[in-house]
C-alpha positions as CSV (number, residue, x, y, z in Angstrom):
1,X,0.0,0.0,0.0
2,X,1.4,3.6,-0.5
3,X,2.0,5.6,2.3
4,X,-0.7,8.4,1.2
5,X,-3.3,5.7,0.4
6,X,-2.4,4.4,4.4
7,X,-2.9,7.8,5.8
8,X,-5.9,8.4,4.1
9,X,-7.4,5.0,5.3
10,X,-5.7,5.5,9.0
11,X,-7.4,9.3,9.0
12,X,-11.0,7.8,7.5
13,X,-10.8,5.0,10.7
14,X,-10.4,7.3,13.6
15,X,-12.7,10.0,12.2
16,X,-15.4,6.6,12.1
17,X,-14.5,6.4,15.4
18,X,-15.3,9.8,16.7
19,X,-18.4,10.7,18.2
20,X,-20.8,13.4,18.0
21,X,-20.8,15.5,21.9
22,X,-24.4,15.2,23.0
23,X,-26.5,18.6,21.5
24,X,-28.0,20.0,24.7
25,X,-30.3,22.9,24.3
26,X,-29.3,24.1,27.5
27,X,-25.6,25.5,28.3
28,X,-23.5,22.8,28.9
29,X,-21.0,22.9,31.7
30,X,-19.5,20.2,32.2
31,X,-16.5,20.0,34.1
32,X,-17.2,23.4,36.0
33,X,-14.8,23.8,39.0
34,X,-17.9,24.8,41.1
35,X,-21.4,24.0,42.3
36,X,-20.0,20.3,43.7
37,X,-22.8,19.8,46.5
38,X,-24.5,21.4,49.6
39,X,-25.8,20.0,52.9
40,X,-28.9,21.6,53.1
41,X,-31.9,20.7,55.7
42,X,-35.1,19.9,53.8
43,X,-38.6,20.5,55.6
44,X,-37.8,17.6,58.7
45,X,-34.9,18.9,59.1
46,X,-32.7,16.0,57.6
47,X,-29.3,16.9,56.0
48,X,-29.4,16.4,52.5
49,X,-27.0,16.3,49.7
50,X,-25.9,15.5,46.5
51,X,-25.4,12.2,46.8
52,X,-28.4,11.6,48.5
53,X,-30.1,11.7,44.7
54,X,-27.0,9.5,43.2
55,X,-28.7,7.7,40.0
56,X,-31.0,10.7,39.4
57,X,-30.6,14.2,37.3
58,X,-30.9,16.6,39.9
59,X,-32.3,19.9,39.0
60,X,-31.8,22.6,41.2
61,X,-33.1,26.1,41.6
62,X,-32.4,29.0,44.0
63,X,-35.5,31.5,44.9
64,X,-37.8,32.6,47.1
65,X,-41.6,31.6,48.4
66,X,-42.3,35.2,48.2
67,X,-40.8,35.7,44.6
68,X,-43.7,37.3,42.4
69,X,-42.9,36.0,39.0
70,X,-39.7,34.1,38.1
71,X,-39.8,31.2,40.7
72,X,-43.5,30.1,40.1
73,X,-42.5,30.1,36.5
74,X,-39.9,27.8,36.9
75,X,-41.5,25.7,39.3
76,X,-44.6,25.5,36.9
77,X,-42.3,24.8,34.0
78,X,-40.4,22.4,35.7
79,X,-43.9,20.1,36.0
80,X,-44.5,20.3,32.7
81,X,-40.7,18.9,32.1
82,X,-41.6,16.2,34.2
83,X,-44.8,15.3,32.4
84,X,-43.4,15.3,29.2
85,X,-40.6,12.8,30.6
86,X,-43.6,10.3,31.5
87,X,-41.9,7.2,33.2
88,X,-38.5,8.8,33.4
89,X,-39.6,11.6,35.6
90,X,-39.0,9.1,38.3
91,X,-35.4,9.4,37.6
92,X,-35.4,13.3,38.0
93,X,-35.2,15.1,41.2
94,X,-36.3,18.9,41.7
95,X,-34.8,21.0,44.5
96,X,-35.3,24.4,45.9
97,X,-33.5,26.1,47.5
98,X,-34.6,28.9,49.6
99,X,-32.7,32.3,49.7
100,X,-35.1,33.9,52.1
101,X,-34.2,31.8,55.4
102,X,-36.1,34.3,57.4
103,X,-39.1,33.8,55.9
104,X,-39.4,30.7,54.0
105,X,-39.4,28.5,57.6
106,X,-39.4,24.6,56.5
107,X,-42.7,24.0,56.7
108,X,-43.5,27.2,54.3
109,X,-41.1,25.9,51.9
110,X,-42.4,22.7,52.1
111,X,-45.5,23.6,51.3
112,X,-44.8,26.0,48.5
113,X,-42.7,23.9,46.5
114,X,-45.4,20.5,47.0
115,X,-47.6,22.6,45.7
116,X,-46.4,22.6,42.1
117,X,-45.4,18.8,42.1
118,X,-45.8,16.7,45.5
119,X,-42.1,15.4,44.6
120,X,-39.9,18.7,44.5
121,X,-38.0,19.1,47.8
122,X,-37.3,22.6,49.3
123,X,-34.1,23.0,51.3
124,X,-32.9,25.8,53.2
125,X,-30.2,26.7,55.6
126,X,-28.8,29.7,58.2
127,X,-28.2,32.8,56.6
128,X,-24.5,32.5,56.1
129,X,-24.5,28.8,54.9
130,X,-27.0,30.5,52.1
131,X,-24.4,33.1,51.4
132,X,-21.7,30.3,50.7
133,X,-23.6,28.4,48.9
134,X,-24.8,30.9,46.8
135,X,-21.2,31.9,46.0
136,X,-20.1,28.4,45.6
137,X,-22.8,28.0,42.5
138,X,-22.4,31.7,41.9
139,X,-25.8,32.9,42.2
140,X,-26.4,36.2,42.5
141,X,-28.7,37.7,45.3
142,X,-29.7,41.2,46.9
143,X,-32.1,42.0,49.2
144,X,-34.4,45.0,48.1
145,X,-36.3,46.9,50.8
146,X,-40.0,47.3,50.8
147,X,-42.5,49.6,52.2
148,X,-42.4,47.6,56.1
149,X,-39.3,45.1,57.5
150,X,-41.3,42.2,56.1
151,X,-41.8,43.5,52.6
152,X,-38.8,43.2,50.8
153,X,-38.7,41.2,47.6
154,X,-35.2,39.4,47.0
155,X,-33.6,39.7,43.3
156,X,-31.5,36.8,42.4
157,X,-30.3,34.8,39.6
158,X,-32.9,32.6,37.2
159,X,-30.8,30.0,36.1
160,X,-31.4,26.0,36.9
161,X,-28.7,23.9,37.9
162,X,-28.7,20.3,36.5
163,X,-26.9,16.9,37.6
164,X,-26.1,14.1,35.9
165,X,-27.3,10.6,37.7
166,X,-23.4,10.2,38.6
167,X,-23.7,13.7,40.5
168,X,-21.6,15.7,38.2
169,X,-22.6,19.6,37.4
170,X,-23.9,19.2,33.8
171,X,-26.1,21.9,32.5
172,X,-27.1,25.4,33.1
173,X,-30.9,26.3,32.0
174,X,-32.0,29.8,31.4
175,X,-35.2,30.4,32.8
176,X,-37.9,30.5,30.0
177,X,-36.9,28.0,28.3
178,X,-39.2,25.8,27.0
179,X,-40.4,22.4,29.3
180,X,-39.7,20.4,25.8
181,X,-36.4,21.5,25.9
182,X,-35.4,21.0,29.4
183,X,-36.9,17.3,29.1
184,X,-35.0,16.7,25.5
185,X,-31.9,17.5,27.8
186,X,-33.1,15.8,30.6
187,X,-33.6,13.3,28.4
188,X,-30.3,12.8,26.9
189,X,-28.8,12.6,30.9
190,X,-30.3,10.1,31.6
191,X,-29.3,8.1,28.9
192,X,-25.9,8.5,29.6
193,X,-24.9,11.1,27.4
């Protein structure tokens, strides 16, 4: 064989080989040096982390009970992802957490985030464990004062966090995004992509 005819055969076999990265919809991060886990209390006050949901896709979300518009939204959206998923919604996990410790006590957090599906989990922690964890998945928050002590609205970041079944930081969803999206994403996770 001649040596250009080799090469070209050599090149054509490891380009067969190649594959395709998966085509998420949402901005993949994979391999991000942050966001790695929290231990968070959820609404009976059991620690839970990260690895508590190994084998699942973890979404996870950071808001208020008070918030007037983006967190319903994504909460609402986030049922519709798991309807579309049908049987494989059992293989998804949806977390809140709360960045209004103050307020959102367990049991209003708790009941705020059953009410959009009786399977999302609300978490919350001390103020400064908040303030760590928001800086450790670099979410942005500010307090904003109302009109009395108890009226202040909180603005914050509107992104979703989302974890492979193995635990690792995958994807980043913008909020608004469409619920067929999230799941083709959510889909391609779970498949091992």
């Amino acid at each position: 064989m001649k040596p250009l005819t080799t090469l070209i055969l050599l090149v054509s076999l490891l380009l067969a080989g190649c594959t395709k990265p998966p085509a998420f919809t949402s901005t993949d991060i994979t391999g991000s040096e942050w966001g790695k886990d929290f231990a968070l209390s959820d609404a009976q006050g059991q620690l839970r982390r990260l690895a508590d949901f190994k084998g699942k896709a973890v979404v996870v979300f950071f808001g208020y009970t008070q918030c007037p518009d983006v967190c319903p939204t994504t909460l609402s959206s986030m049922r519709e992802v798991l309807t579309l998923l049908g049987e494989d919604a059992k293989r998804v996990q949806v977390i809140f957490v709360t960045l209004d410790p103050a307020r959102d006590t367990p049991q209003v957090l708790a009941a705020y985030v059953t009410a959009f599906n009786p399977g999302f989990i609300g978490l919350h922690a001390d103020d400064a464990t908040t303030a760590a964890l928001a800086r450790e998945f670099k979410v942005f928050y500010a307090k904003q004062a109302g009109s009395t002590a108890d009226s202040y609205s909180i603005d914050h970041s509107t992104s979703s966090y989302v974890f492979d079944p193995q635990g690792r930081l995958r994807l980043l969803v913008r909020h608004g995004e469409s619920p067929d999206r999230v799941a083709a994403d959510l889909k391609l996770l779970l498949a091992g992509k």
